[in-house]
C-alpha positions as CSV (number, residue, x, y, z in Angstrom):
1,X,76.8,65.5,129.7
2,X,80.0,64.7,131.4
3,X,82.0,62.0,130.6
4,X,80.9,60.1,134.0
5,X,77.5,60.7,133.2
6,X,78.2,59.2,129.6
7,X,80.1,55.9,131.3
8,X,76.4,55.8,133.9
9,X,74.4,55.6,130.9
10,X,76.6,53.5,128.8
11,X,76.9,50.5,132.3
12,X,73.4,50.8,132.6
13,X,72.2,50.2,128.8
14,X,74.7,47.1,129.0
15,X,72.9,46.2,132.1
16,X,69.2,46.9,130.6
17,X,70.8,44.9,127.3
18,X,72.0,41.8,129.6
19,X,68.5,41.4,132.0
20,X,66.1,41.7,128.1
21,X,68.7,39.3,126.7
22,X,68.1,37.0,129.8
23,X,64.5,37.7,129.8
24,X,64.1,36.5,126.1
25,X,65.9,33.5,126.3
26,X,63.7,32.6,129.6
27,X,60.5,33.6,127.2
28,X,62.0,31.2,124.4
29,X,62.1,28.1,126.4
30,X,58.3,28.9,128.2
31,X,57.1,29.4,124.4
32,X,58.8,26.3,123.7
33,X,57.5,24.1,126.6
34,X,53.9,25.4,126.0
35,X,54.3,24.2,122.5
36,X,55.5,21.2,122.8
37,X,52.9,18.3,121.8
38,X,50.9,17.0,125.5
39,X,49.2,13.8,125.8
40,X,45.3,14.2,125.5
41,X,43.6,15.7,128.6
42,X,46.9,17.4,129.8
43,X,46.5,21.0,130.8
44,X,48.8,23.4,131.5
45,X,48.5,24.6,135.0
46,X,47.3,28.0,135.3
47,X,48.6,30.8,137.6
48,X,46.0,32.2,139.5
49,X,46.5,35.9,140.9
50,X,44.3,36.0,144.5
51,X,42.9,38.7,145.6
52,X,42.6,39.0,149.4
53,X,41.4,41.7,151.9
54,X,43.9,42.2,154.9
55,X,43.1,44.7,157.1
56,X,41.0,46.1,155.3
57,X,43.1,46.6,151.9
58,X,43.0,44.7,148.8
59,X,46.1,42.3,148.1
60,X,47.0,41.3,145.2
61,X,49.0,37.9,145.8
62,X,51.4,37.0,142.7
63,X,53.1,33.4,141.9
64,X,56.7,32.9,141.7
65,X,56.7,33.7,138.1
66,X,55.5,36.5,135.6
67,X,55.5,36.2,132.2
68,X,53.6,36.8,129.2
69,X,51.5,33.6,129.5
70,X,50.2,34.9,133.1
71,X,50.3,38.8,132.5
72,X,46.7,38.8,131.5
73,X,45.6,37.3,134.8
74,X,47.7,40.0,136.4
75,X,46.2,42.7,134.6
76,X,43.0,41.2,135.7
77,X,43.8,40.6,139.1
78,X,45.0,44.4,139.6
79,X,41.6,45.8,137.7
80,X,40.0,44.0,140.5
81,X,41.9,45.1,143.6
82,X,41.8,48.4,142.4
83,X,37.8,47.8,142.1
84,X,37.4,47.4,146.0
85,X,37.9,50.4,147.7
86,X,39.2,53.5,147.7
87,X,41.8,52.1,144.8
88,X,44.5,51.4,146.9
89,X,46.0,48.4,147.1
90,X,49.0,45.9,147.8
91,X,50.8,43.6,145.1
92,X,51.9,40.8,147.1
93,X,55.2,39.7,145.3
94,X,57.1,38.1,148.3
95,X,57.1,34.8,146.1
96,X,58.0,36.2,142.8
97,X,61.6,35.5,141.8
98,X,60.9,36.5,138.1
99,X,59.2,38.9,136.5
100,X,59.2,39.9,132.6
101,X,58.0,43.1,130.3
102,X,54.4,42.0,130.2
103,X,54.5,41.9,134.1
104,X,56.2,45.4,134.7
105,X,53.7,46.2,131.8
106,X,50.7,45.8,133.7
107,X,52.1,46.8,137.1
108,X,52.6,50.3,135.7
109,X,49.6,50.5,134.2
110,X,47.9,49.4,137.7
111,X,50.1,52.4,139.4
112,X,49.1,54.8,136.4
113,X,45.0,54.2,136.6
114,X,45.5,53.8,140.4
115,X,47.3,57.6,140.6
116,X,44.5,58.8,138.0
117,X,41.6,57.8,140.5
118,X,44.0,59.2,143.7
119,X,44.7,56.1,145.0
120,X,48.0,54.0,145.0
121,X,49.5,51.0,144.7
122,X,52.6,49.2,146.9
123,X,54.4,46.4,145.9
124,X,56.2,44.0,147.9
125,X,59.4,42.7,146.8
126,X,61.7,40.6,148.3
127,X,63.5,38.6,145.5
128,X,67.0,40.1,144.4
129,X,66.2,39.6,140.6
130,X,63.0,41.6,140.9
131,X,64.6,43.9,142.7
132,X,67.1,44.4,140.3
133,X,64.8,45.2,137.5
134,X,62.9,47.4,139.3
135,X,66.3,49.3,140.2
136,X,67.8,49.2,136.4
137,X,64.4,50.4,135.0
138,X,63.9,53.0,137.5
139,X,60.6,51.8,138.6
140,X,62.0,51.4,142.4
141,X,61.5,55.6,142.5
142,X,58.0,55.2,141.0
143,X,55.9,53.0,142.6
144,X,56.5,52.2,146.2
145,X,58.0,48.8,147.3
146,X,58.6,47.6,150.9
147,X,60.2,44.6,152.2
148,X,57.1,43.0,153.7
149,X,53.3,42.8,153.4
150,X,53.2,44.2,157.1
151,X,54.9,47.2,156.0
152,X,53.0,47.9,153.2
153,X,49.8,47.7,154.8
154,X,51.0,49.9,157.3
155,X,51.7,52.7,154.9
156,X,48.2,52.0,152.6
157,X,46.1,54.6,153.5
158,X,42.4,53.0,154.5
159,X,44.5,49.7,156.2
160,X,43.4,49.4,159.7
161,X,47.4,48.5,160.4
162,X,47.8,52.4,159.6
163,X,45.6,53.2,162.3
């Protein structure tokens, strides 16, 4: 390993270190709001994941945040898009300007069960701090990720917009 490889490696760990530091302060003060006594009858409000068929492919429509308290209904939401089909599908995350370890979690465990029955899954991303994880993780070479749900569509094989 050179010594330019050694400096890569060293800027991206401090850069891996900064967004988990980030990411568990963010995670603090969620854990802390959801604890935090409510007057009888209040509910926390909970994110739904829709899934929607456009042009003929499953879409997987995610809310502006992803976290551990939502991840569930994520993993959920992707069994179920991947359950319609041929097991491709589109993850919707044109709204989603945050996104923790429990939501890459289940995103690559959506890619890995979609590749294992052939099909695929394509994200769209269009905030900067989701894009930025992606990058520093190296998940942007992994799973695919296009700047728009028209784009997507267009390369999911089975959409009628690939047609």
């Amino acid at each position: 390993m050179t010594a330019a490889d050694t400096a890569s490696v060293e800027t991206r760990l401090r850069d891996v270190q900064s967004i988990t530091d980030a990411a568990q302060s963010r995670l603090e003060d969620r854990l802390a709001e959801l604890l935090e006594p409510r007057g009888r009858g209040t509910r926390m409000p909970e994110a739904r994941f829709p899934v929607e068929m456009v042009s003929s492919v499953p879409v997987v429509v995610t809310p502006e945040e992803i976290d551990i308290t939502n991840a569930a209904g994520l993993r959920a939401a992707l069994l179920e898009a991947a359950a319609h089909g041929s097991g491709s599908f589109v993850v919707d995350m044109s709204r989603t300007q945050f996104c923790d370890t429990a939501g890459i979690h289940a995103l690559v465990g959506a890619h890995k069960r979609a590749e294992a029955g052939h099909g695929e899954i394509r994200l769209v991303i269009t905030g900067a701090a989701v894009l930025r994880i992606f990058a520093i993780t190296g998940l942007d070479s992994v799973i695919p990720h296009y700047a728009s749900l028209e784009e997507a569509l267009a390369a999911t094989p089975g959409s009628t917009e690939s047609s």
